[in-house]
MARMIMI-194428 format. One record per residue: chain; x, y, z of N, C-alpha, C in turn; residue number from 1. Coordinates in nm, 3 decimals. Layout:
// MARMIMI-194428
 chain      nx      ny      nz     cax     cay     caz      cx      cy      cz   n
     A       X       Y       Z       X       Y       Z       X       Y       Z NUM
...
END
This chain:
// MARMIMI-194428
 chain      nx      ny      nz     cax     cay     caz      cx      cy      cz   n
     A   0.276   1.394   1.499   0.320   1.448   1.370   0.218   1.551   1.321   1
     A   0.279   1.657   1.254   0.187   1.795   1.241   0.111   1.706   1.118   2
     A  -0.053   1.766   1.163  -0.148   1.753   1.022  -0.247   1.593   1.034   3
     A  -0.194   1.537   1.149  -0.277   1.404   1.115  -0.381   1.406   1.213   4
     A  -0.384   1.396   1.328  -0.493   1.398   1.404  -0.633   1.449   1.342   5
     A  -0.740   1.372   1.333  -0.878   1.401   1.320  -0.893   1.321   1.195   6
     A  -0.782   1.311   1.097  -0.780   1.276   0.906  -0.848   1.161   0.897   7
     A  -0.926   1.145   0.805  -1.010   1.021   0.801  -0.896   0.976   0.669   8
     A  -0.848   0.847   0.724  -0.736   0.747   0.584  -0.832   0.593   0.614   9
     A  -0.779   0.539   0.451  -0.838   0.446   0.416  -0.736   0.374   0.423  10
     A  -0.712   0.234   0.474  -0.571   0.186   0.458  -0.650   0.054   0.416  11
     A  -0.568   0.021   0.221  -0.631  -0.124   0.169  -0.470  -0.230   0.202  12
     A  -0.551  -0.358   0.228  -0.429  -0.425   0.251  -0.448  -0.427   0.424  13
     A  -0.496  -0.386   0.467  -0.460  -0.303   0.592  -0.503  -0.425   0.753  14
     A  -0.534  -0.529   0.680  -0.520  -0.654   0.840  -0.446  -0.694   0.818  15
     A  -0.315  -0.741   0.750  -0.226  -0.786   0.774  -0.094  -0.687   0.699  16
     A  -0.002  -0.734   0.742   0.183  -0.701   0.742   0.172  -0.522   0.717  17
     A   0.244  -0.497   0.626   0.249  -0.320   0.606   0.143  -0.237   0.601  18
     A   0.025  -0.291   0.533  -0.109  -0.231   0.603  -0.155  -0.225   0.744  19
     A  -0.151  -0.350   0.807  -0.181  -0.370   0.954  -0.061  -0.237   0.987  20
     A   0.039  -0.234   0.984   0.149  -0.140   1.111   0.109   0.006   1.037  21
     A   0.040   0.022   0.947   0.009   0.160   0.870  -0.111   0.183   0.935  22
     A  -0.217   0.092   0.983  -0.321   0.129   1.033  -0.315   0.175   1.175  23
     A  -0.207   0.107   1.228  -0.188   0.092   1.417  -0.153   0.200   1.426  24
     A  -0.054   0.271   1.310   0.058   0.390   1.359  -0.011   0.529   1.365  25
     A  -0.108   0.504   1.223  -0.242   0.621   1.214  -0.339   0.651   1.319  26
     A  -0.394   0.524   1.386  -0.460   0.513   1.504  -0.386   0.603   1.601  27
     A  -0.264   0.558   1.646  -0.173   0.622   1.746  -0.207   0.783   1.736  28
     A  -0.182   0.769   1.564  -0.162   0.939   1.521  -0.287   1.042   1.565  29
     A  -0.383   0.957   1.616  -0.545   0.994   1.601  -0.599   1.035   1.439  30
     A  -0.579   0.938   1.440  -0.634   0.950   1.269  -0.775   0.859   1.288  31
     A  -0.878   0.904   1.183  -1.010   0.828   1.130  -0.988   0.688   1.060  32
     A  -0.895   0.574   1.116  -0.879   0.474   1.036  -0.994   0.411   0.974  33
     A  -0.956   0.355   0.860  -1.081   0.244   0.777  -0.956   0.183   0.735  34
     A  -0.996   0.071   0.810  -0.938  -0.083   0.779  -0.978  -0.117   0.682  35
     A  -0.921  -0.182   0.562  -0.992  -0.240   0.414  -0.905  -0.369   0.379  36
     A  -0.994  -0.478   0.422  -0.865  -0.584   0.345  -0.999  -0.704   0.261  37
     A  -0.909  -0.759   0.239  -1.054  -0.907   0.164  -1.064  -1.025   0.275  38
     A  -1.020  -0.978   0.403  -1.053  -1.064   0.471  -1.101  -0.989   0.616  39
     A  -1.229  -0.992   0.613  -1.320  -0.938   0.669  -1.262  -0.918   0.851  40
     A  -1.249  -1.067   0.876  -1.185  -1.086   0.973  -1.071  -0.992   1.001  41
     A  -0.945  -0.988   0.962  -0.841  -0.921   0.968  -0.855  -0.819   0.994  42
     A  -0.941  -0.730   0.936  -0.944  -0.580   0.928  -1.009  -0.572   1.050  43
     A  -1.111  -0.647   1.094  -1.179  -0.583   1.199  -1.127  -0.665   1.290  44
     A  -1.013  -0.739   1.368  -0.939  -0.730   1.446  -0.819  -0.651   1.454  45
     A  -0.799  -0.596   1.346  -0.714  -0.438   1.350  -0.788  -0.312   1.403  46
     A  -0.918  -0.305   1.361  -0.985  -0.218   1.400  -1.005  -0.191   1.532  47
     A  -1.020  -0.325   1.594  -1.032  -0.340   1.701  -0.917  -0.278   1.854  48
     A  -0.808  -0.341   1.774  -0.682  -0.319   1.813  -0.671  -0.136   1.863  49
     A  -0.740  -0.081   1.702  -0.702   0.019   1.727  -0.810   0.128   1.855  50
     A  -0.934   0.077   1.812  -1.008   0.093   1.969  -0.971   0.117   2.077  51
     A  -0.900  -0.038   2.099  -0.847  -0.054   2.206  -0.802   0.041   2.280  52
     A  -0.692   0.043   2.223  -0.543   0.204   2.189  -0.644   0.285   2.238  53
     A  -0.743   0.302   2.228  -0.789   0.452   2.205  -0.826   0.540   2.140  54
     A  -0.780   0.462   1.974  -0.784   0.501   1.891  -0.983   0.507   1.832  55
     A  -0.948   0.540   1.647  -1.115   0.531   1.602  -1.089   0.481   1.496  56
     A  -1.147   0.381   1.474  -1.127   0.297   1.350  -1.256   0.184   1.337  57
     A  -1.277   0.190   1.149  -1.388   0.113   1.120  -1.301  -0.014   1.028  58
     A  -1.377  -0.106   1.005  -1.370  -0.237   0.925  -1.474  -0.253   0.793  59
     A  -1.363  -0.193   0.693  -1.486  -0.276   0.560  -1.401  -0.352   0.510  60
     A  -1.466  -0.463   0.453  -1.426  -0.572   0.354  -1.417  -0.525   0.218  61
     A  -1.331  -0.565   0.157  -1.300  -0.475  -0.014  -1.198  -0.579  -0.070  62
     A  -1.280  -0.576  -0.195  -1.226  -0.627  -0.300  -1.112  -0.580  -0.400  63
     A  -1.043  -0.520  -0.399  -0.968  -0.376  -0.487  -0.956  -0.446  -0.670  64
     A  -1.010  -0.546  -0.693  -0.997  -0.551  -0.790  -1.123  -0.575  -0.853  65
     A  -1.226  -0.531  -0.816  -1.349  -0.513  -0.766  -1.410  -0.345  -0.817  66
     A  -1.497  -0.290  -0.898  -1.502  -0.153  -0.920  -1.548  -0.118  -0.786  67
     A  -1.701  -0.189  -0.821  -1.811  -0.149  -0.713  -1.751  -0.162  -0.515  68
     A  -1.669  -0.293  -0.533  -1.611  -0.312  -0.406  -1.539  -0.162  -0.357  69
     A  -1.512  -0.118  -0.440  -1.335   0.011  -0.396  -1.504   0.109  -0.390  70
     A  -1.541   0.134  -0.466  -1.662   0.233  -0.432  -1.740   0.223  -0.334  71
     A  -1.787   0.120  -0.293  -1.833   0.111  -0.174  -1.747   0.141  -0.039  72
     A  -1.651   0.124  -0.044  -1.529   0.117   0.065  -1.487   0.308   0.089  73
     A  -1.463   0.342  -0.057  -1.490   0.466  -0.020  -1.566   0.535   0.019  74
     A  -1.695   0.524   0.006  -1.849   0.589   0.033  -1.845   0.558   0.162  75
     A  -1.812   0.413   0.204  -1.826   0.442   0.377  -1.750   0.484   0.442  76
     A  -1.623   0.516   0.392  -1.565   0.584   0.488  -1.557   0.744   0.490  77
     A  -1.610   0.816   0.382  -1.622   0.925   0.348  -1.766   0.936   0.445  78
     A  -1.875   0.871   0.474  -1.997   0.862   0.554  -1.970   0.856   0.656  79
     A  -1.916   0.785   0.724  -1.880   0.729   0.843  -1.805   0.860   0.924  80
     A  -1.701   0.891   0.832  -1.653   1.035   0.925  -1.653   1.160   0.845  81
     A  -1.710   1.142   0.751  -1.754   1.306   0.695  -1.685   1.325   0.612  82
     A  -1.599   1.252   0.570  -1.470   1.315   0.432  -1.387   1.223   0.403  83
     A  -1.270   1.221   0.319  -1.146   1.179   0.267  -1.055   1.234   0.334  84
     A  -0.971   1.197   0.376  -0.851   1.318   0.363  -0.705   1.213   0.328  85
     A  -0.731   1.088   0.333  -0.583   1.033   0.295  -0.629   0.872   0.249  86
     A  -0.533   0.852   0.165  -0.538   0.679   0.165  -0.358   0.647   0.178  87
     A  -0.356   0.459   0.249  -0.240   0.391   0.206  -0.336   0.265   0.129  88
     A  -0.260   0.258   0.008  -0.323   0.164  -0.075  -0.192   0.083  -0.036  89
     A  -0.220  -0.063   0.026  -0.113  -0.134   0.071  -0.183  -0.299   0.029  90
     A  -0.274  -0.295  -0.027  -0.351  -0.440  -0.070  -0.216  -0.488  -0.208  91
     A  -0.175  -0.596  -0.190  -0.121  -0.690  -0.298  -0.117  -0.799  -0.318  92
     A  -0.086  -0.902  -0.398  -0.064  -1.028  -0.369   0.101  -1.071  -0.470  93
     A   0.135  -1.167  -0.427   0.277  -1.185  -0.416   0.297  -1.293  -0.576  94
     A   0.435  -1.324  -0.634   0.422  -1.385  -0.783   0.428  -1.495  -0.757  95
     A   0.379  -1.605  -0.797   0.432  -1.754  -0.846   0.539  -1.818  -0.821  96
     A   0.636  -1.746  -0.833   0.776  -1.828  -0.791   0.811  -1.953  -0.959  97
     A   0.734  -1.864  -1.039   0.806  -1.896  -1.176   0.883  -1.846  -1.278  98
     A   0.977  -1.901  -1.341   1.029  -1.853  -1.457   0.902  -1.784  -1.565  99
     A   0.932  -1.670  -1.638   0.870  -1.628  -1.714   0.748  -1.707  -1.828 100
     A   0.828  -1.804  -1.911   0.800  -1.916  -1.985   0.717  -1.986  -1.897 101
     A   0.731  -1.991  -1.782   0.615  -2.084  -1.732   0.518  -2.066  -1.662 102
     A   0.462  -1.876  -1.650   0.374  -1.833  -1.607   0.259  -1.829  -1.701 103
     A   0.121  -1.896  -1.632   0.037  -1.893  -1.745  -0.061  -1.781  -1.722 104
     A  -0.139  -1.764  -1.808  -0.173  -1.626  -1.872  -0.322  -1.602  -1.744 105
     A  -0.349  -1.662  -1.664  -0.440  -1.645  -1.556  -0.360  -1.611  -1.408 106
     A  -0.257  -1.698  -1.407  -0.154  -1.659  -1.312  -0.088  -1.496  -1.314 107
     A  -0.110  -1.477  -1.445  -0.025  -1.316  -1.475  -0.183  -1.242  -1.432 108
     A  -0.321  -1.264  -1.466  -0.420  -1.186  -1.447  -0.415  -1.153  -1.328 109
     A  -0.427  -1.276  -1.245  -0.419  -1.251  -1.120  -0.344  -1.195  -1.046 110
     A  -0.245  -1.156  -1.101  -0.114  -1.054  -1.031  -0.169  -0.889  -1.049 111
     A  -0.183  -0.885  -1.185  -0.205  -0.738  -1.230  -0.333  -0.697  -1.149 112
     A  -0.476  -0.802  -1.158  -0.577  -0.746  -1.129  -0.594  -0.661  -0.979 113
     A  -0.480  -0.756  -0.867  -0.453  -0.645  -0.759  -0.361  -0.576  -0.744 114
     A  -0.280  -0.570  -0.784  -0.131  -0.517  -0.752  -0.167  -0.406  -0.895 115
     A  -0.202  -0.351  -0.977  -0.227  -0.262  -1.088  -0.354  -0.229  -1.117 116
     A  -0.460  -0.304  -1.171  -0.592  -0.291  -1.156  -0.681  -0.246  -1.027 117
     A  -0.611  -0.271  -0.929  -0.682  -0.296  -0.830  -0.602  -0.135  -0.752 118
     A  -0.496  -0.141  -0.767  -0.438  -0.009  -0.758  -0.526   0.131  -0.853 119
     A  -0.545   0.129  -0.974  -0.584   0.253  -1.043  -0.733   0.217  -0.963 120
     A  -0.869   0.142  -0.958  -0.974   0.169  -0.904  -0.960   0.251  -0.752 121
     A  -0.860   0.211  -0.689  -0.797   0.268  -0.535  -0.833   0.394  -0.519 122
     A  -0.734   0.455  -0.664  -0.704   0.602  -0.662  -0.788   0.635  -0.701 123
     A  -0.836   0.597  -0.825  -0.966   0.674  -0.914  -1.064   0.704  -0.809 124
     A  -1.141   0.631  -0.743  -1.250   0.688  -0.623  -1.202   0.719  -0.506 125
     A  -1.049   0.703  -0.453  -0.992   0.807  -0.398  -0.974   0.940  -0.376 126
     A  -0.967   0.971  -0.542  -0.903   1.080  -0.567  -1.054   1.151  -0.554 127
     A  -1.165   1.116  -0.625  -1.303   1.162  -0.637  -1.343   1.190  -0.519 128
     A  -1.320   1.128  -0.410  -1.373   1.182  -0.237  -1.261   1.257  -0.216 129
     A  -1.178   1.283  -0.304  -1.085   1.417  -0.222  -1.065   1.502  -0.285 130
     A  -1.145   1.527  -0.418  -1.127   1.639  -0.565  -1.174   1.791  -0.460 131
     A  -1.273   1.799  -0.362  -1.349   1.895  -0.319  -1.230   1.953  -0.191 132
     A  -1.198   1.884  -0.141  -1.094   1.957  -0.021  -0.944   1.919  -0.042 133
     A  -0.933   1.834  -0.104  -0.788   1.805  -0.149  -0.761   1.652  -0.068 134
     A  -0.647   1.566  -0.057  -0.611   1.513  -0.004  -0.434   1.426  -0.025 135
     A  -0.421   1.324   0.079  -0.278   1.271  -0.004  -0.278   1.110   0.013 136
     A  -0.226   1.043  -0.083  -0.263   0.885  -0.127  -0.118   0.870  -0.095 137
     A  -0.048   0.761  -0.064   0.036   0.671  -0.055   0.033   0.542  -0.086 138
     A   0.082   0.490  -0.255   0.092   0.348  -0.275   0.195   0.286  -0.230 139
     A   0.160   0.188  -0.189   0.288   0.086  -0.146   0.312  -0.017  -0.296 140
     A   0.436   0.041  -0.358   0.458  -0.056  -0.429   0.551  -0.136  -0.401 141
     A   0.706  -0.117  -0.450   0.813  -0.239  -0.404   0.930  -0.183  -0.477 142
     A   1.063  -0.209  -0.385   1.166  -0.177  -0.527   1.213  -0.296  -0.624 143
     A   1.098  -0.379  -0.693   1.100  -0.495  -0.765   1.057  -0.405  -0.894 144
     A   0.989  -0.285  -0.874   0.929  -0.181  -0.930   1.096  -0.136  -1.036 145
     A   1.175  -0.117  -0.986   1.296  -0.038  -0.992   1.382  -0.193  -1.026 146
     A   1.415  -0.285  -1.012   1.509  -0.373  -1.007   1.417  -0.501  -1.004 147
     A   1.484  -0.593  -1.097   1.462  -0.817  -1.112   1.497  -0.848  -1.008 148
     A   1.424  -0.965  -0.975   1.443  -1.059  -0.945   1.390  -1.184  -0.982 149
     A   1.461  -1.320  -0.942   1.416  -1.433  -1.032   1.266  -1.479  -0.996 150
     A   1.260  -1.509  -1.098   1.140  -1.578  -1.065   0.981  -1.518  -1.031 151
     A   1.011  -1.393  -1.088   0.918  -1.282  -1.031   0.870  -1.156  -1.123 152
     A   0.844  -1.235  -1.248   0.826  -1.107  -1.380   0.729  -1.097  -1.416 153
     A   0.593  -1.173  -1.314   0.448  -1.089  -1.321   0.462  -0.974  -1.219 154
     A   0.527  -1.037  -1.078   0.511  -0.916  -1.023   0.570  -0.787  -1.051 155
     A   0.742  -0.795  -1.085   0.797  -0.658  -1.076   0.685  -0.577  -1.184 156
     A   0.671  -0.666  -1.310   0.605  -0.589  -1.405   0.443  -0.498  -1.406 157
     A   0.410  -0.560  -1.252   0.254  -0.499  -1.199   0.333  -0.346  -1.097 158
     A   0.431  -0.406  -1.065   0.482  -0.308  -0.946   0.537  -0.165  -1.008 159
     A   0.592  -0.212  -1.120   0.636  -0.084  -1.225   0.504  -0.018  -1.303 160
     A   0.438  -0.064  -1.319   0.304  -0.051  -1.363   0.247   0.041  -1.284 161
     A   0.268   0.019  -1.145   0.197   0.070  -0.994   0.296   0.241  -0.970 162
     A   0.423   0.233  -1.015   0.495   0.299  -1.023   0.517   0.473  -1.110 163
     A   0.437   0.398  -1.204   0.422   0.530  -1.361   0.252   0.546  -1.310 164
     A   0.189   0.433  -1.261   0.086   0.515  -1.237   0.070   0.604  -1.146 165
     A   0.139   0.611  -1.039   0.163   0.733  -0.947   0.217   0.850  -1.005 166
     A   0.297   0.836  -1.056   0.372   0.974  -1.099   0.270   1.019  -1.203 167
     A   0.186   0.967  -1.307   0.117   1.019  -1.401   0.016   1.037  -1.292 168
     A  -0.076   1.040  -1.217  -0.169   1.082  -1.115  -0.138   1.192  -1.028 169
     A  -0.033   1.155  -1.014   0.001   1.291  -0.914   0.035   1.424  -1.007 170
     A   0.095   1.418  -1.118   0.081   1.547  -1.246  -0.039   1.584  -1.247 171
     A  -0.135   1.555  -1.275  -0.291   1.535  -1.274  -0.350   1.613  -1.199 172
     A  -0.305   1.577  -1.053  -0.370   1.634  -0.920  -0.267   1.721  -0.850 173
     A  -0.197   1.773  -0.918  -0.100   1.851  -0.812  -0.130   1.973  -0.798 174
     A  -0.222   2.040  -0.886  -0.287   2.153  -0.857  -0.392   2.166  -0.805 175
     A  -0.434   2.058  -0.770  -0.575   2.025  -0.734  -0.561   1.961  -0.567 176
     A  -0.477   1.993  -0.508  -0.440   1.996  -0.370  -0.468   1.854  -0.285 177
     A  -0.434   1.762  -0.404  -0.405   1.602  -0.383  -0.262   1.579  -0.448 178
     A  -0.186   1.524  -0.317  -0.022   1.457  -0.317  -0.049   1.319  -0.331 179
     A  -0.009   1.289  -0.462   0.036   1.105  -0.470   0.166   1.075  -0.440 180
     A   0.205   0.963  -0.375   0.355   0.980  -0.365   0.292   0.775  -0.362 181
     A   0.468   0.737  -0.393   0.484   0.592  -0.363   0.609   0.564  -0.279 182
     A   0.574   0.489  -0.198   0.665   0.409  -0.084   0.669   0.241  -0.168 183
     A   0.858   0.243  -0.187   0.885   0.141  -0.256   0.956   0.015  -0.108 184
     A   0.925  -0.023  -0.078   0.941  -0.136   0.031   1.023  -0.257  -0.043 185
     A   1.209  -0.270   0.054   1.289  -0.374   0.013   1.199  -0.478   0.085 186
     A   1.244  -0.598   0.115   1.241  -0.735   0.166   1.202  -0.724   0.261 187
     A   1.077  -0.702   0.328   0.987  -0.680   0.441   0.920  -0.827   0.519 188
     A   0.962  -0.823   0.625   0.884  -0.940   0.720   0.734  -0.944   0.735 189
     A   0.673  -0.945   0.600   0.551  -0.950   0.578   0.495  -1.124   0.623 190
     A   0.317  -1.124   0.626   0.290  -1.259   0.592   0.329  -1.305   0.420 191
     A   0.349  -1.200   0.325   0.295  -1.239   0.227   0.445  -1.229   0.173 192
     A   0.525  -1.208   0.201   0.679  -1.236   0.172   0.729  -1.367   0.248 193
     A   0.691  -1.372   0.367   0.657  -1.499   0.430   0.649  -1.655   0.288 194
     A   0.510  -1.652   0.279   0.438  -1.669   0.170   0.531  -1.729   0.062 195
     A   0.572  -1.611   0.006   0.644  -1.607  -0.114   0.744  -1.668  -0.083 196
     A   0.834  -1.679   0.008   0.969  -1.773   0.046   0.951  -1.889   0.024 197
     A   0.817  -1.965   0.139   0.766  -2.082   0.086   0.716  -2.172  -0.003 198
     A   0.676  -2.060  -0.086   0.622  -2.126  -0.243   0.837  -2.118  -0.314 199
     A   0.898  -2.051  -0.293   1.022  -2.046  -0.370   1.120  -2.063  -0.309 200
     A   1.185  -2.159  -0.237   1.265  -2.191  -0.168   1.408  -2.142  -0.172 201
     A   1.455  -2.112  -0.311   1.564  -2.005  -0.352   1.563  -1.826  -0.302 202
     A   1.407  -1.777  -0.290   1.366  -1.659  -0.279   1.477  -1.575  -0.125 203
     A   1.447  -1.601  -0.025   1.508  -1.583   0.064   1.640  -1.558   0.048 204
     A   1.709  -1.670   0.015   1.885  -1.650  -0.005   1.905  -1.512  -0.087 205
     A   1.774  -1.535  -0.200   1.853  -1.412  -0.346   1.813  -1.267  -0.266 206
     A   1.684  -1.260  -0.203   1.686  -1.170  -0.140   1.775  -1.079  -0.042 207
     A   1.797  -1.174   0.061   1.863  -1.136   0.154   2.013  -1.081   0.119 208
     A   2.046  -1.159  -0.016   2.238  -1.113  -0.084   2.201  -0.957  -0.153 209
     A   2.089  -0.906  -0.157   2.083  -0.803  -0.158   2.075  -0.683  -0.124 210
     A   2.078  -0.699   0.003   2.017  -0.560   0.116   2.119  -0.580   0.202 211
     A   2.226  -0.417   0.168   2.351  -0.365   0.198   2.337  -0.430   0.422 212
     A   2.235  -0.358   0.418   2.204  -0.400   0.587   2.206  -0.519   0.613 213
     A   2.172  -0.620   0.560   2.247  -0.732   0.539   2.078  -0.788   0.644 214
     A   1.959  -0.736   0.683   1.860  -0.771   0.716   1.770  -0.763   0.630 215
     A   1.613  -0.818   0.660   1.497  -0.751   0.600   1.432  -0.646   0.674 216
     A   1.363  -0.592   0.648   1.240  -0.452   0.686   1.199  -0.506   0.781 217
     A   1.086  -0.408   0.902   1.005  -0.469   0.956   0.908  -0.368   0.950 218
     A   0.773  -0.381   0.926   0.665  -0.328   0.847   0.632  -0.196   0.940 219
     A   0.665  -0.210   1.067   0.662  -0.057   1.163   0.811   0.085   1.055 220
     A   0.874  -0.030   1.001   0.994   0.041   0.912   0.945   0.137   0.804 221
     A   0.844   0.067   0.752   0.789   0.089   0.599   0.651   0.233   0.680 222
     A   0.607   0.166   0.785   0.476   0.257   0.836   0.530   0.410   0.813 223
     A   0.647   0.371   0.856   0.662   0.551   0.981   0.701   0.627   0.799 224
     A   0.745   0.640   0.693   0.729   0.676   0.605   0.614   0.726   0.545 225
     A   0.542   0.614   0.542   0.403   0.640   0.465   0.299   0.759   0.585 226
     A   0.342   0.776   0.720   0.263   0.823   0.799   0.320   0.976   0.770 227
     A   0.481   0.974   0.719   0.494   1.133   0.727   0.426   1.194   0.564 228
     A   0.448   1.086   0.482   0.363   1.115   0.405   0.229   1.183   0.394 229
     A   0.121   1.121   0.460  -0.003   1.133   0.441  -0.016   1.226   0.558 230
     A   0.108   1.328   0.620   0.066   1.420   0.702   0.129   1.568   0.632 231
     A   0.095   1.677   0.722   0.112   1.810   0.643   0.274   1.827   0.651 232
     A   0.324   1.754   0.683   0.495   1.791   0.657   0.525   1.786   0.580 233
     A   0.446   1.653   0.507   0.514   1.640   0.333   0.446   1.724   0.258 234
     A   0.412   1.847   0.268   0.347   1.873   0.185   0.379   1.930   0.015 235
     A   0.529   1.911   0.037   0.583   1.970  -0.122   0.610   1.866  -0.161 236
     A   0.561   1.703  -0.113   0.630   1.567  -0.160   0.507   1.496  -0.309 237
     A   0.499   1.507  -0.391   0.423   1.473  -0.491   0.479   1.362  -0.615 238
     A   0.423   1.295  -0.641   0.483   1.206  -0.757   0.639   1.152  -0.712 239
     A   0.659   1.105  -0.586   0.780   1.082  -0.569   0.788   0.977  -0.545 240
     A   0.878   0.820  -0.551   0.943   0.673  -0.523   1.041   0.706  -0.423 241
     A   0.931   0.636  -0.305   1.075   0.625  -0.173   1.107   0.518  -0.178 242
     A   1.218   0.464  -0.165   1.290   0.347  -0.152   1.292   0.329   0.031 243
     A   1.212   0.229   0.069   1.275   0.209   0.216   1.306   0.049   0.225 244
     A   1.448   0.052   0.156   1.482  -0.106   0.152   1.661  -0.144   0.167 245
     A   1.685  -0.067   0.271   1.784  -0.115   0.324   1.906  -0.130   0.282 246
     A   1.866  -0.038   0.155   2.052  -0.017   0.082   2.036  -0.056  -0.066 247
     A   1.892  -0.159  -0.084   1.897  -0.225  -0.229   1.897  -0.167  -0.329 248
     A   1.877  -0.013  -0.386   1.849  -0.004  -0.502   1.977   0.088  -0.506 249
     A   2.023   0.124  -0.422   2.162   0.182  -0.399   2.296   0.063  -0.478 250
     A   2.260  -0.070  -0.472   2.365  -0.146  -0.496   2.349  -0.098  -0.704 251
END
């Protein structure tokens, strides 16, 4: 794909489900991967992976809801290969599997602090290692962002959150030769949708009656988006919500 080979990207989230296949696909691409997840492990058996391949890829551990953590994560990878040139911010964690009324007020922290909080620190020292040559960010939010579901009104409400903050960032930087764009991901064969089924035993059924394809995603689905993204094809794509979910926001 024109524009990616050599690009140093930061992919958070990035040892397991839509981060992991965002990191493999970049590798492929010959891209400068930096693996970033909170589990140290993960990332640097992705990293590894991508070695393997042939690829070049490093492993930091990051906190994203964390100032100093996201700053450090950037500094090394801006060190490590000389620059910025892209992020997939793909780090989240999944809701409770409660009714509204019965989410308590630490349960809701803990949603926002990565999935929103943990998102604006992403970009903010993102955007700062790429103010000098430009660059392009890709959040992974969700189309929960765009549309309810039960049982799930810390998350949609972090994901919509994740949503206006892209488009207000990318106004910001669009003259300044940094593209924000967001990739909204239906019902994906993640671990952490996984996860979420199990804590909500209803989740699955309501899901699945939603997506026209009548399947879920599979995270190589969600990759190949975010990869044309963060390459020079997209380059007139700014402040934009892709839906890659299988018919859902269409219903």
């Amino acid at each position: 794909m024109k524009g990616l080979e050599g690009k140093s990207i930061i992919v958070t989230g990035g040892g397991s489900g839509i981060g992991e296949a965002v990191s493999l696909m970049l590798g492929e691409a010959g891209c400068l991967v930096t693996v970033a997840d909170l589990d140290a492990d993960k990332a640097q058996a992705v990293a590894a992976a991508i070695g393997e391949a042939g690829g070049t890829a490093q492993a930091v551990r990051v906190d994203v809801a964390d100032e100093a953590s996201v700053s450090a994560m950037t500094q090394t990878a801006a060190s490590r290969f000389g620059r910025l040139d892209g992020a997939c911010n793909a780090a989240g964690v999944p809701q409770r599997g409660k009714a509204l009324h019965e989410i308590e007020l630490g349960e809701w922290d803990a949603c926002h602090a990565v999935n929103l909080r943990g998102l604006f620190l992403c970009n903010k020292h993102e955007i700062r290692a790429m103010l000098d040559k430009g660059g392009a960010i890709v959040n992974i939010v969700s189309t929960s962002a765009m549309v309810g579901f039960p049982n799930g009104s810390e998350y949609c409400a972090s994901k919509a959150g994740a949503m206006g903050l892209t488009r207000g960032a990318a106004i910001d930087y669009a003259t300044k030769g940094i593209r924000i764009n967001a990739v909204l991901p239906g019902g994906t064969l993640t671990p952490m949708l996984k996860g979420a089924m199990a804590v909500d035993p209803g989740l699955e059924g309501a899901l699945a009656a939603v997506h026209p394809m009548n399947r879920f995603g599979h995270p190589s689905e969600i990759a190949g988006a975010v990869r044309w993204l963060l390459s020079d094809e997209a380059s007139f794509a700014t402040g934009a919500s892709f839906a890659i979910d299988g018919g859902h926001t269409s219903i």
